[in-house]
N, C-alpha and C positions, 0 to 999 in steps of 0.2 A: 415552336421556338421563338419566332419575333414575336407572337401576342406575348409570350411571358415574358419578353425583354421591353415589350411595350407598357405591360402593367408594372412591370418592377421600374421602368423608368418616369412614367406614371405616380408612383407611391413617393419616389423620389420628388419629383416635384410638389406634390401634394405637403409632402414634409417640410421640405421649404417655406411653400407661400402659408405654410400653419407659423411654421416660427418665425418668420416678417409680418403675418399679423400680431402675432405675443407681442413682436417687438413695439409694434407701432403702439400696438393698442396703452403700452406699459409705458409709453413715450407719452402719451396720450392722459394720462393717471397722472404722471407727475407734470406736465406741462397743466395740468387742470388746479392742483395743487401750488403750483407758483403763481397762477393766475388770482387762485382766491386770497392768498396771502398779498398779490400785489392792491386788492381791490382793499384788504382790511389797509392797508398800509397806504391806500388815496384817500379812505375814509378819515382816517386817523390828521391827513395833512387837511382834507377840507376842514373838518371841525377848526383847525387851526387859523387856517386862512380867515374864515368866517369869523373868529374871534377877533382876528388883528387889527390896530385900528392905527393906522397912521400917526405919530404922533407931530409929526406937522399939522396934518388937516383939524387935530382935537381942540384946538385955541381958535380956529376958525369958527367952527360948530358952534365952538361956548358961548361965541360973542353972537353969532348970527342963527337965526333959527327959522325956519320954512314954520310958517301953519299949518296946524293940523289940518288935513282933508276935510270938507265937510261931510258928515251921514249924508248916505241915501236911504230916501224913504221907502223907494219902489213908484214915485213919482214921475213921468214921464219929463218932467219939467226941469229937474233935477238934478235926469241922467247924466248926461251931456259934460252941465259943472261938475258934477263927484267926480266922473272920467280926467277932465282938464285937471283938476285941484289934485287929483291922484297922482296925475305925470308928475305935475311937480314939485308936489312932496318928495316922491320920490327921484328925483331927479337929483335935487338939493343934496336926499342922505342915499346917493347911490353908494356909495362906501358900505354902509349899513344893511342894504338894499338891491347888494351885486346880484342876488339870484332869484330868477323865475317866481320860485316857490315861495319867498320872503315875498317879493310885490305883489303876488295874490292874498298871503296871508293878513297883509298889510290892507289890503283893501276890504277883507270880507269880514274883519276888525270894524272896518266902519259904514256897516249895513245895517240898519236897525230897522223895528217894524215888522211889519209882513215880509218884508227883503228876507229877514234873520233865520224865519221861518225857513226858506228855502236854502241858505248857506250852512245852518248850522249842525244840519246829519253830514253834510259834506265834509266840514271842517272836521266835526269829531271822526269821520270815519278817515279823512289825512292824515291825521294827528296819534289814531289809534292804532291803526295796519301798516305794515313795512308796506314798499312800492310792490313788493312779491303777493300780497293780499290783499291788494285794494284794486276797486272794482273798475272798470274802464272809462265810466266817466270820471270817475276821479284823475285816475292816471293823467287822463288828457286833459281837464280843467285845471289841476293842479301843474302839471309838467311845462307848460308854456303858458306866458302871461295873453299872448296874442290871443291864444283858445281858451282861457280864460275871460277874456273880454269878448270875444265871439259869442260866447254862450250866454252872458249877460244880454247883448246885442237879443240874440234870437231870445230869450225869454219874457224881455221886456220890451221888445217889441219896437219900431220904425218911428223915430224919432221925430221926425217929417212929413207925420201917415196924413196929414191933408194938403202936403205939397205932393205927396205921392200918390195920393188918391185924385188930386186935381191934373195931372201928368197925363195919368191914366185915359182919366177922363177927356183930353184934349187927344189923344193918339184911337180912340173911338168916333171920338166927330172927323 
């Protein structure tokens, strides 16, 4: 008699925590649902944002205008100023230039040479794949400008390789 009051109260329970999972799980469904609709609808304002352009600052721009960056060759000589001349380019059109992904674009624009060779599967492969299809170094090369410049950094290698070879060489003696 108590085991069959134990399984019947047993199934009871069991009935329960089934229909509080339904619930949740259906809570879960449309809370996922309001979410993708909230992301079309930040997407929809970025584009917008991106487009907007002060019309105060536009008369400013007209009259005053930064230089263009100069190309990098892939020259170690070079580095350094593309890097400097980059900041502040974009410094000048940060209006234009509010996000990560524009100040990379902006700079791998002005890569020419053997550089291009190595930017330009990158680029088409940014350009071509949502963030959901594209490959991890892109994710991260493109996503932050900082590890965008880091990977340049490490590719192109130590800017200072015989003050740092000379360093070296004095912490040996």
């Amino acid at each position: 008699m108590i085991d069959k009051m134990k399984t019947k109260k047993t199934r009871v329970n069991l009935k329960a925590d089934k229909t509080q999972l339904f619930d949740e799980k259906n809570f879960l469904v449309v809370k996922r649902e309001e979410l993708r609709t909230e992301i079309v609808t930040l997407n929809i304002v970025n584009v917008l944002v991106r487009r907007y352009q002060d019309p105060l600052l536009r008369p400013t721009r007209d009259k005053f205008k930064a230089k263009r960056s100069l190309s990098f060759d892939g020259l170690k000589k070079n580095f350094q100023r593309f890097f400097i001349r980059t900041r502040y380019y974009q410094g000048f059109y940060q209006q234009s230039l509010s996000f990560d992904s524009d100040k990379i674009q902006n700079a791998i624009v002005n890569m020419v040479g053997d550089v291009s060779k190595w930017e330009e599967p990158l680029l088409r492969d940014f350009l071509k794949n949502n963030s959901d299809n594209q490959k991890k170094l892109i994710q991260s090369i493109f996503g932050r400008y900082k590890d965008f410049e880091t990977e340049l950094y490490a590719i192109f290698g130590d800017l200072n390789e015989k003050r740092t070879i000379g360093c070296k060489l004095t912490k040996l003696r």
